[in-house]
C-alpha positions in Angstrom: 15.0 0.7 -3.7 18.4 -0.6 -3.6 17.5 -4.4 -3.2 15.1 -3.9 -5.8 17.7 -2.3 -8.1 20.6 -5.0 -7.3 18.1 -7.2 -8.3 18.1 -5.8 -11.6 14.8 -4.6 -11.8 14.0 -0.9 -12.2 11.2 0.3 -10.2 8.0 2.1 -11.4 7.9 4.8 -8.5 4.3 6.0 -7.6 4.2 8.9 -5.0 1.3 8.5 -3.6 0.8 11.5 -1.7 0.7 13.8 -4.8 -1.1 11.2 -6.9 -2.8 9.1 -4.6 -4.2 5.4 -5.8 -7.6 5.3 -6.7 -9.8 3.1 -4.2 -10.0 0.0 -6.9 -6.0 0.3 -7.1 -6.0 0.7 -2.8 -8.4 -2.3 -2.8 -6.5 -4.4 -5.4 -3.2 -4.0 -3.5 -4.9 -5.0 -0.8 -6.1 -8.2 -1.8 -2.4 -8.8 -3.5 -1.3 -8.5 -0.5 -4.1 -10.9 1.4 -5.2 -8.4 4.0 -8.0 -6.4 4.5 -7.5 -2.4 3.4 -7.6 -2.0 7.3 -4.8 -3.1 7.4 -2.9 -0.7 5.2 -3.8 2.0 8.0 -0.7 4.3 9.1 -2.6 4.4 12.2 0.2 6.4 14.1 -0.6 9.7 10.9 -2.1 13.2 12.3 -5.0 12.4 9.8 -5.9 9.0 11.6 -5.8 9.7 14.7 -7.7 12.8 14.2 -10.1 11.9 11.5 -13.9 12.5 11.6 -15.0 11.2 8.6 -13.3 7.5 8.7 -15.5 4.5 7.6 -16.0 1.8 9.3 -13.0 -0.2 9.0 -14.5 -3.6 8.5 -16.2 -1.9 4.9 -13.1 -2.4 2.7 -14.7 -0.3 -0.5 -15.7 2.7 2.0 -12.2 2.6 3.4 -10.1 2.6 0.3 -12.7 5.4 -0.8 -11.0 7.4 2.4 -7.0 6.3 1.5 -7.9 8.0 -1.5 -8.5 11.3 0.2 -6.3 11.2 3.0 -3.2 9.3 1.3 -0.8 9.7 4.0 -2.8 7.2 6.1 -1.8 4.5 3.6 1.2 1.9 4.6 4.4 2.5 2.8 6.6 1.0 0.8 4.6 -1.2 -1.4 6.1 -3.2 -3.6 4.0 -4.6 -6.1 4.9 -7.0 -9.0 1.6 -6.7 -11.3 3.2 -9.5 -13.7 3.5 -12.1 -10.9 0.2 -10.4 -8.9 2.2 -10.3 -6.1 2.8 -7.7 -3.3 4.7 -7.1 0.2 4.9 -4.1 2.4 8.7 -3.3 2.2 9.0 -3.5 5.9 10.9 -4.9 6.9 13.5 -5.0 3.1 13.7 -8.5 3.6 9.8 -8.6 2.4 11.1 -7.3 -0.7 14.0 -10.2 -1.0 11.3 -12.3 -0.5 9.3 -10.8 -3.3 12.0 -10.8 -5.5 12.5 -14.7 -5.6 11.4 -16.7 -9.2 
């Protein structure tokens, strides 16, 4: 948040966990990003590792379907730049510097 800020742009915060993206917002991020919504996977999250209901991970629409329900699987940050359709996990902040650049 603070990179972001010095940067002089104010960030549009989504929490995700009581509003979670929709599975054509999941999916879109995804492909901003160029990766596959596996990808995107908190695999280390209770609700992973214990989940009976996950899709298989190679069906990108089915998978985003299942962020939706079980938000807390999904990757975070996120920084997205809908103007520039543009996107980097914020992990590590330098992703985010990198984002930042004109």
């Amino acid at each position: 948040m603070e990179i972001i800020r010095d940067s002089g742009v104010e960030p549009c915060i989504v929490d995700y966990l009581r509003e979670p993206p929709a599975a054509a917002t999941t999916m879109h991020i995804a492909q901003l990003l160029g990766k596959p919504v596996a990808e995107l996977l908190r695999r280390g999250e209770q609700a992973f590792r214990t989940a009976r209901d996950l899709p298989d991970l190679d069906d990108d629409a089915l998978l985003a379907a299942w962020i939706e329900r079980h938000p807390e699987v999904l990757e975070r940050p996120i920084v997205v730049d809908f103007e520039r359709a543009a996107a980097v996990i914020g992990r590590p902040p330098e992703n985010v510097v990198e984002l930042l650049q004109p």
